[in-house]
Jmol script that loads the backbone (N, CA, C; Angstrom):
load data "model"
ATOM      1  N   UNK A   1     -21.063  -9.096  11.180  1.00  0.00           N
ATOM      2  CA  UNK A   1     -21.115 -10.530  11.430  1.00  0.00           C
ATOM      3  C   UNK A   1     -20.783 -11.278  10.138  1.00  0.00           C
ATOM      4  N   UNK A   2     -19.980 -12.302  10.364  1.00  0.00           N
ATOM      5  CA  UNK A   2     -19.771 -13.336   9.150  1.00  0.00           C
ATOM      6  C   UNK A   2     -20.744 -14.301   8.749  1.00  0.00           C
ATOM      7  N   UNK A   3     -20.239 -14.434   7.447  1.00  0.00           N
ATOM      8  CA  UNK A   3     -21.224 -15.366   6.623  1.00  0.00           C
ATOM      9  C   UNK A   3     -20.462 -17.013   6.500  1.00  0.00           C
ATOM     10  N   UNK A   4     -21.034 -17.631   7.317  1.00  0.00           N
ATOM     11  CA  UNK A   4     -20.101 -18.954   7.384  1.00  0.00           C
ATOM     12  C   UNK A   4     -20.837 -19.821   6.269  1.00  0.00           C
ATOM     13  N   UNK A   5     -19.926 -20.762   5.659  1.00  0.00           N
ATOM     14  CA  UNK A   5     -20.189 -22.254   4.744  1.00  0.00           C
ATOM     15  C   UNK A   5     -20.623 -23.363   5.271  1.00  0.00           C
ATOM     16  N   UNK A   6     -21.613 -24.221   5.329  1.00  0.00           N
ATOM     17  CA  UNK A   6     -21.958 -25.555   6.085  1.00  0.00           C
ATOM     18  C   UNK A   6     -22.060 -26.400   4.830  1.00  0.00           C
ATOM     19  N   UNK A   7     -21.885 -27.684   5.080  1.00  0.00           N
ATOM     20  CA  UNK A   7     -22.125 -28.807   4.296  1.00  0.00           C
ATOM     21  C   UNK A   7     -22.296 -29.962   5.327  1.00  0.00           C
ATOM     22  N   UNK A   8     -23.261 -30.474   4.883  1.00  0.00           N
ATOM     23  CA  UNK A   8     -23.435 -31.676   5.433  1.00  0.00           C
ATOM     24  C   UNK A   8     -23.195 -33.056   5.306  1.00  0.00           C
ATOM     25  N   UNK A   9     -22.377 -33.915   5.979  1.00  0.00           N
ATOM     26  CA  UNK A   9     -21.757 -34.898   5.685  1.00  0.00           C
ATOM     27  C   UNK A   9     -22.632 -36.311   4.988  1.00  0.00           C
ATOM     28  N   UNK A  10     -24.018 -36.203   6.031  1.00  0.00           N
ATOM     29  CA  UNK A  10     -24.555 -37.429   5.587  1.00  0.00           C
ATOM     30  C   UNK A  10     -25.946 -36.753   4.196  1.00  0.00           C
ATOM     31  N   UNK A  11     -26.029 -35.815   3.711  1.00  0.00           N
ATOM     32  CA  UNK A  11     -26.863 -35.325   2.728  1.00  0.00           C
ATOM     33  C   UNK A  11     -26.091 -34.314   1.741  1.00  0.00           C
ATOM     34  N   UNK A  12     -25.108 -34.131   1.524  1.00  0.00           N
ATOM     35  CA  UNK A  12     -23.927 -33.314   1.234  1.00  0.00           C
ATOM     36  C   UNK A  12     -25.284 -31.844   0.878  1.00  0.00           C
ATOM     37  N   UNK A  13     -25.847 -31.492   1.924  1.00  0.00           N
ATOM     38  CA  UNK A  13     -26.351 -30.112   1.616  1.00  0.00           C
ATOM     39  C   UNK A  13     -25.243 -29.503   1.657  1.00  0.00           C
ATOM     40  N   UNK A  14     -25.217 -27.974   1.067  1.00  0.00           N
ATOM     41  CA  UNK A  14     -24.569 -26.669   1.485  1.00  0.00           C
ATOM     42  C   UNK A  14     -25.616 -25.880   1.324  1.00  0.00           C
ATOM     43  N   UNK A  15     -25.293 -24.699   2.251  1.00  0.00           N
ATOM     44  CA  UNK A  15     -25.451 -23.676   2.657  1.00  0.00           C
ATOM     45  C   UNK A  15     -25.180 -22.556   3.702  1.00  0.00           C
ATOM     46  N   UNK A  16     -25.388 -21.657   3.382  1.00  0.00           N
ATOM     47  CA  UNK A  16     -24.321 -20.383   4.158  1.00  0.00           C
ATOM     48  C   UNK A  16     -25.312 -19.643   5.131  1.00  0.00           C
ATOM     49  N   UNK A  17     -24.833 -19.597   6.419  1.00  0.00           N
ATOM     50  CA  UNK A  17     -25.419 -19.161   7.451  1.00  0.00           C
ATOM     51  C   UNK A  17     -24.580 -17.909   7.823  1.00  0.00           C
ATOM     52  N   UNK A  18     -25.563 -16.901   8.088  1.00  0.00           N
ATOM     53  CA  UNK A  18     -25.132 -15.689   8.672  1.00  0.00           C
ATOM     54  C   UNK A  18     -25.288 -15.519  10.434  1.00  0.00           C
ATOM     55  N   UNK A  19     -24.716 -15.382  10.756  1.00  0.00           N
ATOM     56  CA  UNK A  19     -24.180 -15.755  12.076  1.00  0.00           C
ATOM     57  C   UNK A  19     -22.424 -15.106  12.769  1.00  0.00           C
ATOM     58  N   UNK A  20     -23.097 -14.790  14.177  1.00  0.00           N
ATOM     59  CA  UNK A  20     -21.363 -14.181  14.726  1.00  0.00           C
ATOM     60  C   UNK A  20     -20.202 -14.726  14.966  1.00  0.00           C
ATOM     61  N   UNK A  21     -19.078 -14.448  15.245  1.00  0.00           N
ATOM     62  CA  UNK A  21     -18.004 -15.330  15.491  1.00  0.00           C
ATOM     63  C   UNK A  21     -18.436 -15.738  16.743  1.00  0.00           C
ATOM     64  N   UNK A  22     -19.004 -15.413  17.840  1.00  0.00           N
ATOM     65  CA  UNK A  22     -18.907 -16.212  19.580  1.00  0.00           C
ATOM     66  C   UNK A  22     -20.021 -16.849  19.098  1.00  0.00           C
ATOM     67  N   UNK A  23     -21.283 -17.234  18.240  1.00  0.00           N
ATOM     68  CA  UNK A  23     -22.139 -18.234  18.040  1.00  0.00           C
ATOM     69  C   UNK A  23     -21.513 -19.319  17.669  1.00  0.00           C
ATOM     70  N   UNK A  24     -22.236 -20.770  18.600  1.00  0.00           N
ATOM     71  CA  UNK A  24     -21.456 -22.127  18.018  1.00  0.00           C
ATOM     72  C   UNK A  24     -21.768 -22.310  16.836  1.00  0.00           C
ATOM     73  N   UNK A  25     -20.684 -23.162  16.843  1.00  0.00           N
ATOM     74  CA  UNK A  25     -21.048 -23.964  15.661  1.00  0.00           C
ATOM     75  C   UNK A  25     -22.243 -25.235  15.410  1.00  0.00           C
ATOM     76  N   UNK A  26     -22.722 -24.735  14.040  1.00  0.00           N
ATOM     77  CA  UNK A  26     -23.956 -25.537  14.034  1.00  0.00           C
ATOM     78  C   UNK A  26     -24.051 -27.277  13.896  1.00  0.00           C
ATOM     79  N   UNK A  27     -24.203 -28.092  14.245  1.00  0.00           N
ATOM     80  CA  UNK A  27     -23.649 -29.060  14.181  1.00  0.00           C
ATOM     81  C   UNK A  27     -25.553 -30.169  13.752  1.00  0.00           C
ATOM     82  N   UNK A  28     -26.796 -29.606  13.605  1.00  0.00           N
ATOM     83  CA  UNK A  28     -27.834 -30.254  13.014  1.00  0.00           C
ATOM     84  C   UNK A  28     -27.889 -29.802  11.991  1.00  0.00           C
ATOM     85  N   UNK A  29     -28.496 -30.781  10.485  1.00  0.00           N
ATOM     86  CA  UNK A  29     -28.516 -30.166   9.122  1.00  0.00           C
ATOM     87  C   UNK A  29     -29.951 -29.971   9.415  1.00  0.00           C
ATOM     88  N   UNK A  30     -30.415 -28.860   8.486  1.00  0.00           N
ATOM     89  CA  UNK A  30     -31.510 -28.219   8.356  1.00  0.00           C
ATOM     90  C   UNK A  30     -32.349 -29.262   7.134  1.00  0.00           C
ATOM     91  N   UNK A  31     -31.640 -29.674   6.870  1.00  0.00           N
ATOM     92  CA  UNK A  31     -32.279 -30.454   5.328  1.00  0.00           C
ATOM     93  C   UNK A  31     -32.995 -31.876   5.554  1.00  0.00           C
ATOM     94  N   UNK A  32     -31.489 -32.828   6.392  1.00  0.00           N
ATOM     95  CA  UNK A  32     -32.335 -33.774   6.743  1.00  0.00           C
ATOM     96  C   UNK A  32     -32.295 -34.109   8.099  1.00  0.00           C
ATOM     97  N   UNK A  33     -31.981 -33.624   8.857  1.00  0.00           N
ATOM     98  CA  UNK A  33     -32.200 -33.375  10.315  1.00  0.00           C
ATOM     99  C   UNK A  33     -30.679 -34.414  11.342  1.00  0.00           C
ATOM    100  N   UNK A  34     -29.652 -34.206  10.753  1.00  0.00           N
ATOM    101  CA  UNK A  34     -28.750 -34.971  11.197  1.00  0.00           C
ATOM    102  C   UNK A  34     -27.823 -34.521  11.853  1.00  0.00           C
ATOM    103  N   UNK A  35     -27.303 -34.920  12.636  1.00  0.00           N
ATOM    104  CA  UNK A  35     -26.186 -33.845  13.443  1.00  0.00           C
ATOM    105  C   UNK A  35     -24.938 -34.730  12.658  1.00  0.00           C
ATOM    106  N   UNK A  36     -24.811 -34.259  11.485  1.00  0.00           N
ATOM    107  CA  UNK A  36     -23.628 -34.316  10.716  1.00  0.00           C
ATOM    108  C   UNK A  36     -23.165 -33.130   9.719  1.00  0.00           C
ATOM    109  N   UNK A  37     -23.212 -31.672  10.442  1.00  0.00           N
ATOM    110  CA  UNK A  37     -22.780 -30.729   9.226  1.00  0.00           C
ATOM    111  C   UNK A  37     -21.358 -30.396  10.171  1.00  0.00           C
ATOM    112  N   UNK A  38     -20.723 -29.534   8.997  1.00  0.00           N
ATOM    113  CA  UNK A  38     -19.208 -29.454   9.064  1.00  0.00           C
ATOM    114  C   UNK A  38     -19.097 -27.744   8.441  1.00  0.00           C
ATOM    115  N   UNK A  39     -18.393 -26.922   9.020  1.00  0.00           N
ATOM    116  CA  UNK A  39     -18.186 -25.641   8.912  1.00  0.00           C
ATOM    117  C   UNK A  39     -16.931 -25.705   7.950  1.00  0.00           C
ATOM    118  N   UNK A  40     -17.282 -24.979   6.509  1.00  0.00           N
ATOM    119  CA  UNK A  40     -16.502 -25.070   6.006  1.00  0.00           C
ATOM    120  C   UNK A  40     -15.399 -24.048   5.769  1.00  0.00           C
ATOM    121  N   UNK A  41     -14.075 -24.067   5.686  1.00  0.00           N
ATOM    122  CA  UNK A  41     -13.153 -23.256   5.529  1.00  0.00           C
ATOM    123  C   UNK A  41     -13.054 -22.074   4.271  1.00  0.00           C
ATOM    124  N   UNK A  42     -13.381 -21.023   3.739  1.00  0.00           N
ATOM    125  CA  UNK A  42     -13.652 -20.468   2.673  1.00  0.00           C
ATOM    126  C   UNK A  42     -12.167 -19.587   2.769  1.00  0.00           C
ATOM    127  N   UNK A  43     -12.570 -18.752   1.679  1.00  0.00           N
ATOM    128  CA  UNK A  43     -11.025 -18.350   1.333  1.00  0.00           C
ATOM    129  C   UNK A  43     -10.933 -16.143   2.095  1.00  0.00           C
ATOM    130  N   UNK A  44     -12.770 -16.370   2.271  1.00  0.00           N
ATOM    131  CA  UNK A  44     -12.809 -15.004   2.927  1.00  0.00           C
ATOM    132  C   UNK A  44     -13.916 -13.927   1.748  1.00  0.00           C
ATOM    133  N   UNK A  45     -13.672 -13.084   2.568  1.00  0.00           N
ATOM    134  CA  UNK A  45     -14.243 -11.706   1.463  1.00  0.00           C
ATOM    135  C   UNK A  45     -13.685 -10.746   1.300  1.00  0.00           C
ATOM    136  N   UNK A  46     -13.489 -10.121   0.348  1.00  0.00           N
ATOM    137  CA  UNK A  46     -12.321  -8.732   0.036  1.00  0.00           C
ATOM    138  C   UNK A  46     -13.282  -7.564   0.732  1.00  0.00           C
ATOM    139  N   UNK A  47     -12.855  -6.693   1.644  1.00  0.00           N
ATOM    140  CA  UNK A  47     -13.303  -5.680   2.155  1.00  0.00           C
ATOM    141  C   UNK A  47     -13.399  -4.544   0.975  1.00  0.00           C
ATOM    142  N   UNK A  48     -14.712  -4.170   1.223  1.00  0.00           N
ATOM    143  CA  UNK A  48     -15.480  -3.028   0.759  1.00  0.00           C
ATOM    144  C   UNK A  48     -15.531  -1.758   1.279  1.00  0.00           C
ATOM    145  N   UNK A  49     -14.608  -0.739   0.731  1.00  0.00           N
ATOM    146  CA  UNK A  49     -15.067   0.892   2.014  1.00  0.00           C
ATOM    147  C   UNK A  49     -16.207   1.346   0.617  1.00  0.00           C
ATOM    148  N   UNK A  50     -17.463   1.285   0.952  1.00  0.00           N
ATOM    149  CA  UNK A  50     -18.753   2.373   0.375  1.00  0.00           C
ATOM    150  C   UNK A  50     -18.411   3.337   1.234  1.00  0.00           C
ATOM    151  N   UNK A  51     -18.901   4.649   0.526  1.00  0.00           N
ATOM    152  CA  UNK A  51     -19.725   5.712   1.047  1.00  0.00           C
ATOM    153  C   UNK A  51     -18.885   6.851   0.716  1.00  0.00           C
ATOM    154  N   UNK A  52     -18.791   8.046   1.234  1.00  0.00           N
ATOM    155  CA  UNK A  52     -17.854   8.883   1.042  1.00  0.00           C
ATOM    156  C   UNK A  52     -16.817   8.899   2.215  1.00  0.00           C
ATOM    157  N   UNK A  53     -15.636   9.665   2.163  1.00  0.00           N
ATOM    158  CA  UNK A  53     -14.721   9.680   3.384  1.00  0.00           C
ATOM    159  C   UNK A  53     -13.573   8.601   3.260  1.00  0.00           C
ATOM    160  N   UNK A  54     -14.295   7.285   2.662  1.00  0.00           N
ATOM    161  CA  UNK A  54     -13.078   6.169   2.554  1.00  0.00           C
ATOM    162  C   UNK A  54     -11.517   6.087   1.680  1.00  0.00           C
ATOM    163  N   UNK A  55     -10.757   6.338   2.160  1.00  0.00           N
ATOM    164  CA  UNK A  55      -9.742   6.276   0.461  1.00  0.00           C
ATOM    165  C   UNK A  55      -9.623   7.578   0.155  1.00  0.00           C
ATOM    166  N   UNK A  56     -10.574   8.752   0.636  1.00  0.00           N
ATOM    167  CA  UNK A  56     -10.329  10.226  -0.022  1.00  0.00           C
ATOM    168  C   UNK A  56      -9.398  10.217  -1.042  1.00  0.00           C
ATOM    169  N   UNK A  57      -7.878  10.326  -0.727  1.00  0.00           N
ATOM    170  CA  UNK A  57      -6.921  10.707  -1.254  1.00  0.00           C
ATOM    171  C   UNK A  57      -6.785   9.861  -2.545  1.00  0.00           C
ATOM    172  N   UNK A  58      -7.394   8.357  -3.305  1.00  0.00           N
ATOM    173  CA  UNK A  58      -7.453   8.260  -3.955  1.00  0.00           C
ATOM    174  C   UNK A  58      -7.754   8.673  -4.973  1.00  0.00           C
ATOM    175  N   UNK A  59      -9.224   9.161  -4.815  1.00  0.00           N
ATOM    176  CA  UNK A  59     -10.212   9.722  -5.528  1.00  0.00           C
ATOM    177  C   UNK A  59     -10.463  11.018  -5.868  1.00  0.00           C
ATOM    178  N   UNK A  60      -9.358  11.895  -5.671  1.00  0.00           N
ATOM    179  CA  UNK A  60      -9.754  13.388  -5.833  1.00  0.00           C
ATOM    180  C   UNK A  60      -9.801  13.556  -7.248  1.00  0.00           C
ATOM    181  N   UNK A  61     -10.265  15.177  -7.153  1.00  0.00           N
ATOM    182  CA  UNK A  61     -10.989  15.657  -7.914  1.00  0.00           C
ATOM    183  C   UNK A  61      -9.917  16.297  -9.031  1.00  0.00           C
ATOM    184  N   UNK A  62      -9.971  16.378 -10.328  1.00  0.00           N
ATOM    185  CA  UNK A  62      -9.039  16.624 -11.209  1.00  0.00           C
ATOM    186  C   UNK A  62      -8.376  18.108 -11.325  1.00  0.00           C
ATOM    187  N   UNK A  63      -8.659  19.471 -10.537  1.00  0.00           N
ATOM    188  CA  UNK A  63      -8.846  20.395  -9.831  1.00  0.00           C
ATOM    189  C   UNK A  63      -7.746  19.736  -8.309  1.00  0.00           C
ATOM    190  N   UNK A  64      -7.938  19.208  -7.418  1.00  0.00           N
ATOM    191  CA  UNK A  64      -6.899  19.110  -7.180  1.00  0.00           C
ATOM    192  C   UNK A  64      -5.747  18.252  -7.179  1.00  0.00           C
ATOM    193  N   UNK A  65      -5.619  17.430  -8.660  1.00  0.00           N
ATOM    194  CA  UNK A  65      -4.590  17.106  -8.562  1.00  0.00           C
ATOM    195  C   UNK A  65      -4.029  17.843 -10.070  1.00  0.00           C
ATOM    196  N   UNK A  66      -4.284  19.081 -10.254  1.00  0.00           N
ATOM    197  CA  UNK A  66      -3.648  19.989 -11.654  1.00  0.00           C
ATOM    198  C   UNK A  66      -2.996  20.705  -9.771  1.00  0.00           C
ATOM    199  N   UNK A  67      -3.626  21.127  -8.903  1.00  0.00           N
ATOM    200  CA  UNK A  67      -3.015  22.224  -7.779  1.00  0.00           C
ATOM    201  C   UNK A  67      -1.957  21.029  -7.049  1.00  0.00           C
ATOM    202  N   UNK A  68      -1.869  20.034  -6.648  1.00  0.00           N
ATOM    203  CA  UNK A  68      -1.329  19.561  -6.601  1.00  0.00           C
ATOM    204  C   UNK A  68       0.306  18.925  -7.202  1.00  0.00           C
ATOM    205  N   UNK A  69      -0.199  19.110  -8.789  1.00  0.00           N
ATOM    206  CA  UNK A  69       1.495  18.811  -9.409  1.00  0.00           C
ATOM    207  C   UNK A  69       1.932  20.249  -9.910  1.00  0.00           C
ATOM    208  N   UNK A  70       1.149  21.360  -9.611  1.00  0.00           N
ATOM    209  CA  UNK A  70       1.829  22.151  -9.776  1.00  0.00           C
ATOM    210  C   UNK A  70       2.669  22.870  -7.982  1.00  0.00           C
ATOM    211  N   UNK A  71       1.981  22.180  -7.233  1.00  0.00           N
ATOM    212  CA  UNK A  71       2.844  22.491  -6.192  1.00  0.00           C
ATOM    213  C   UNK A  71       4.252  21.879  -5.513  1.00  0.00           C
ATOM    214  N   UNK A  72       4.382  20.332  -6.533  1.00  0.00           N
ATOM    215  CA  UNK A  72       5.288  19.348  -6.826  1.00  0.00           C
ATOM    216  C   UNK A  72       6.492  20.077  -7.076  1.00  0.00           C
ATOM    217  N   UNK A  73       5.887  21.311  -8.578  1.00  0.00           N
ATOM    218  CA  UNK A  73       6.700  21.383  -9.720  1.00  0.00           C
ATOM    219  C   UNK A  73       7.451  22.695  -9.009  1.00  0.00           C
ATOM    220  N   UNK A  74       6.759  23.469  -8.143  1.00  0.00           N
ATOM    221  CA  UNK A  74       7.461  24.818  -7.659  1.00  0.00           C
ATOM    222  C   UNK A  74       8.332  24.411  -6.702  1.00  0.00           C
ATOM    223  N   UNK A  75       8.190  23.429  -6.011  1.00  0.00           N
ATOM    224  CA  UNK A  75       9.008  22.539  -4.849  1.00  0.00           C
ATOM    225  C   UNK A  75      10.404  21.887  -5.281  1.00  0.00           C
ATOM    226  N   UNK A  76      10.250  21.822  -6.848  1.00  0.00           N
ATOM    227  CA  UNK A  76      11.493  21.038  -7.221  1.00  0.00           C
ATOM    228  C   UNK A  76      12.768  22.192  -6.960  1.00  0.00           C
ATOM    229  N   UNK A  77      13.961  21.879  -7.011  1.00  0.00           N
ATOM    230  CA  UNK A  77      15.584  22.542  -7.105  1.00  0.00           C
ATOM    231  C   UNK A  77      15.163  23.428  -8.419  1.00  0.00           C
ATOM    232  N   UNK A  78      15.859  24.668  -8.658  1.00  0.00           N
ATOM    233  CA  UNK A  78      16.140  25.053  -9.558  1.00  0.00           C
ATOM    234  C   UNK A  78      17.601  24.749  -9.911  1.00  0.00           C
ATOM    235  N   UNK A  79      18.074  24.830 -11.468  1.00  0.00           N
ATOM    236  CA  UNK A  79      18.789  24.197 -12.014  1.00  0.00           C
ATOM    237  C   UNK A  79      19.951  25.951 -11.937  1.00  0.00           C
ATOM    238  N   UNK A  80      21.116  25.256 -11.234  1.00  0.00           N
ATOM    239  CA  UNK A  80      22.034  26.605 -11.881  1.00  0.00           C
ATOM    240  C   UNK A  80      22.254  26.715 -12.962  1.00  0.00           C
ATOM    241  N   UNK A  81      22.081  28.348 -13.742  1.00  0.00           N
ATOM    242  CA  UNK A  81      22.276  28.909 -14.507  1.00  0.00           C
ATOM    243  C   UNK A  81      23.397  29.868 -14.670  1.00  0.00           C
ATOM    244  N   UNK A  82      24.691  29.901 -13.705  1.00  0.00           N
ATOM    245  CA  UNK A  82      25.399  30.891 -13.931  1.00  0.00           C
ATOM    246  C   UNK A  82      26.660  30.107 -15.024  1.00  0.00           C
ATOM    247  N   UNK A  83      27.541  30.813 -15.259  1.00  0.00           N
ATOM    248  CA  UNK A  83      28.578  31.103 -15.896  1.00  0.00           C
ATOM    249  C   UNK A  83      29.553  29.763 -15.617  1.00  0.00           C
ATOM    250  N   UNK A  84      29.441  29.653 -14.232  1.00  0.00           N
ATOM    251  CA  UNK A  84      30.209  28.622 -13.908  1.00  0.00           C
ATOM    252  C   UNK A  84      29.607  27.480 -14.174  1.00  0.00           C
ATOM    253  N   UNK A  85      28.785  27.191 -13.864  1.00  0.00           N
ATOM    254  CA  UNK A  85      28.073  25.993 -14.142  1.00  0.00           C
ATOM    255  C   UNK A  85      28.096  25.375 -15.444  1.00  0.00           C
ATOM    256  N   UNK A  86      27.830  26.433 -16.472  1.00  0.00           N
ATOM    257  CA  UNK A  86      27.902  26.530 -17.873  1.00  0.00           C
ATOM    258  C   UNK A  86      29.210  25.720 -18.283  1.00  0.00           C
ATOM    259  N   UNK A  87      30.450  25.819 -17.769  1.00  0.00           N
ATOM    260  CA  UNK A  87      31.905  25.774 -18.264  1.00  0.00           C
ATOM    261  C   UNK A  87      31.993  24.239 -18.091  1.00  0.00           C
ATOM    262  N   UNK A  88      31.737  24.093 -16.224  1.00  0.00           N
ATOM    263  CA  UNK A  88      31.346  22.480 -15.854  1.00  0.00           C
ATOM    264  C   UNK A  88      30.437  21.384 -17.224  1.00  0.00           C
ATOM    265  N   UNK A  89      29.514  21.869 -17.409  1.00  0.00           N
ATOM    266  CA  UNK A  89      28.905  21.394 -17.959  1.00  0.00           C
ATOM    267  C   UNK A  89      29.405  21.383 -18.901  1.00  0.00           C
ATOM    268  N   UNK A  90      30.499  21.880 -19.743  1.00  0.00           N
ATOM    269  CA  UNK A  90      30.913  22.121 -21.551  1.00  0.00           C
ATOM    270  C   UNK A  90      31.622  21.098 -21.787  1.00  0.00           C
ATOM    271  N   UNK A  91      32.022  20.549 -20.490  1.00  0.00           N
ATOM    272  CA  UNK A  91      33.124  19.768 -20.559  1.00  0.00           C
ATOM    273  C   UNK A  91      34.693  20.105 -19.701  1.00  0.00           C
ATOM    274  N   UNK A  92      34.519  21.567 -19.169  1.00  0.00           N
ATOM    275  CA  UNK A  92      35.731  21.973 -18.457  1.00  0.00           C
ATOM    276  C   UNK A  92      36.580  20.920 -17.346  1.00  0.00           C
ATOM    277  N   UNK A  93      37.615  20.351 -17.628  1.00  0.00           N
ATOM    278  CA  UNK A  93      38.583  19.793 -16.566  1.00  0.00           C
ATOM    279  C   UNK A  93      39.139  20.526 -15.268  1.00  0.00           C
ATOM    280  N   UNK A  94      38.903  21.933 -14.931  1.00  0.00           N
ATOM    281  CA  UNK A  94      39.436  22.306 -14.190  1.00  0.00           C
ATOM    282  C   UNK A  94      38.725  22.360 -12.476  1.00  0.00           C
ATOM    283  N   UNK A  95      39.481  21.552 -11.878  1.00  0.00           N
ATOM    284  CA  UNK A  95      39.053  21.737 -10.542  1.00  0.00           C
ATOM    285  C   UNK A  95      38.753  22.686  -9.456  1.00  0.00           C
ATOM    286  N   UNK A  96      37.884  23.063  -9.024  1.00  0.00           N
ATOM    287  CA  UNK A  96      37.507  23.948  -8.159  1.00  0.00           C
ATOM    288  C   UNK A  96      38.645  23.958  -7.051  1.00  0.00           C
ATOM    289  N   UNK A  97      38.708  25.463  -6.524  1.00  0.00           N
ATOM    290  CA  UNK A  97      39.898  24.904  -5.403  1.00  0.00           C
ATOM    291  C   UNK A  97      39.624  24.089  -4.110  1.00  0.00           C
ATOM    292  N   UNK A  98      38.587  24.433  -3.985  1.00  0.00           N
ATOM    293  CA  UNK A  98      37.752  24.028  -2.717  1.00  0.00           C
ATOM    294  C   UNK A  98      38.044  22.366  -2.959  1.00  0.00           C
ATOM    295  N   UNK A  99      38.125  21.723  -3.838  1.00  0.00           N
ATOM    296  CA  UNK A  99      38.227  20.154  -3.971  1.00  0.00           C
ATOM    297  C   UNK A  99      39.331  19.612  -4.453  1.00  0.00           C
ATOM    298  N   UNK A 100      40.595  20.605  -4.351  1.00  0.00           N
ATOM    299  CA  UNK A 100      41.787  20.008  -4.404  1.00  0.00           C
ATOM    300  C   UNK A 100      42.204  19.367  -3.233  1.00  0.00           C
ATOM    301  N   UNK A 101      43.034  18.625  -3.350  1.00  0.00           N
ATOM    302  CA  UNK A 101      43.002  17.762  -2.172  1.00  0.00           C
ATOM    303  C   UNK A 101      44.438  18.384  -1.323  1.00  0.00           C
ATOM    304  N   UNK A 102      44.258  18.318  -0.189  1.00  0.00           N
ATOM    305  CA  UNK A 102      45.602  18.784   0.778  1.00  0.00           C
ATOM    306  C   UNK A 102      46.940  18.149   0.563  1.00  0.00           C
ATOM    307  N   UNK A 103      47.758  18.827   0.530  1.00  0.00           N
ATOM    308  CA  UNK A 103      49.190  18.384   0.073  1.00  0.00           C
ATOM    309  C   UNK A 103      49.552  18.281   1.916  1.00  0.00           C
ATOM    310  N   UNK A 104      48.573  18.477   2.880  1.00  0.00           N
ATOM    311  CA  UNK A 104      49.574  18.151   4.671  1.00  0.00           C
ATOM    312  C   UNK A 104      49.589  16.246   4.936  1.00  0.00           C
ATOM    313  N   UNK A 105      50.320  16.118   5.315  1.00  0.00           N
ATOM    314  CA  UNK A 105      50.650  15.092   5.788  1.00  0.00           C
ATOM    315  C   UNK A 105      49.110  14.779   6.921  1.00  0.00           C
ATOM    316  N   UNK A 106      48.910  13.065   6.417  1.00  0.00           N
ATOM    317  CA  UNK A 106      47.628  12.828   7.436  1.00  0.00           C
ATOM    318  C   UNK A 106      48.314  12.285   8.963  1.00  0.00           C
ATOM    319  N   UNK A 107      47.672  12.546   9.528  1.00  0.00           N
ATOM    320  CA  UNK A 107      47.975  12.446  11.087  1.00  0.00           C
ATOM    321  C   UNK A 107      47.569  10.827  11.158  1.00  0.00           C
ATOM    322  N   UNK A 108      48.334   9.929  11.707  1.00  0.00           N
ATOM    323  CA  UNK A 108      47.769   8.299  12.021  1.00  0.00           C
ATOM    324  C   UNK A 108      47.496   8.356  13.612  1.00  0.00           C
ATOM    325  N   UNK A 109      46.571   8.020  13.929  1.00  0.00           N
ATOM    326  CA  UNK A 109      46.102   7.679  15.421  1.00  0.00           C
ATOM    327  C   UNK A 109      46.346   5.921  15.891  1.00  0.00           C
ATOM    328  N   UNK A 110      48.108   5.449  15.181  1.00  0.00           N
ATOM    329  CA  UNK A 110      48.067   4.233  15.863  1.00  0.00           C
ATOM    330  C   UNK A 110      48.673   4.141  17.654  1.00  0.00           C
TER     331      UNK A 110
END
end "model"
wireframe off; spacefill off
backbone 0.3
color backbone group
C-alpha cells in the first residue's frame, strides 16, 4: 500500500497517510477539522528488492565470477598459428586463389 502526501488548504498542515490506492481520497484535515485537504502529487519511491534471491546475478560470489571469465576465455576463437597466416600477416601481397576474381563474363537478367 502507498504512502500518500496531504496538505491542507485552509491550515497548510502536511502530512502523509498510509493508505490503498481504491481508498478515497481524504478530503477532512485532521488538524483543524476542515474539509479543505488536497492530495499531493510526489515524485514516488525508488523500489527496494531486500532479502536474498533478488538481483542474484549481480551479486555473486568472487569464486564464481574467477569460473566464470575463465569460461569466457576458453570460449573465445583461437588465433591461427600456421605458416600461412604468418606470411599474411608479414605483410605478403599475394592473393589466395580462392579470392581471385572470375575472368567469365557476368550474365545480365535485363
Amino acid at each position: 500500500m502507498p504512502t500518500y502526501d496531504y496538505r491542507c488548504n485552509a491550515c497548510d498542515h502536511e502530512f502523509e497517510l498510509f493508505q490503498s490506492m481504491s481508498a478515497p481520497v481524504k478530503k477532512k484535515c485532521p488538524s483543524c477539522g476542515k474539509l479543505a485537504l488536497e492530495r499531493l502529487i510526489g515524485t514516488g519511491a525508488a523500489v527496494l528488492f531486500k532479502g536474498s534471491g533478488f538481483y542474484e546475478t549481480d551479486y555473486r560470489s568472487k569464486s564464481y565470477k574467477d569460473a566464470a571469465k575463465k569460461d569466457s576465455e576458453a570460449a573465445k576463437p583461437k588465433t591461427d598459428t600456421s605458416s600461412d597466416a604468418k606470411s599474411v600477416k608479414a605483410g605478403s601481397s599475394k592473393t589466395p586463389p580462392s579470392a581471385k576474381p572470375s575472368s567469365a563474363p557476368s550474365k545480365s537478367t535485363d
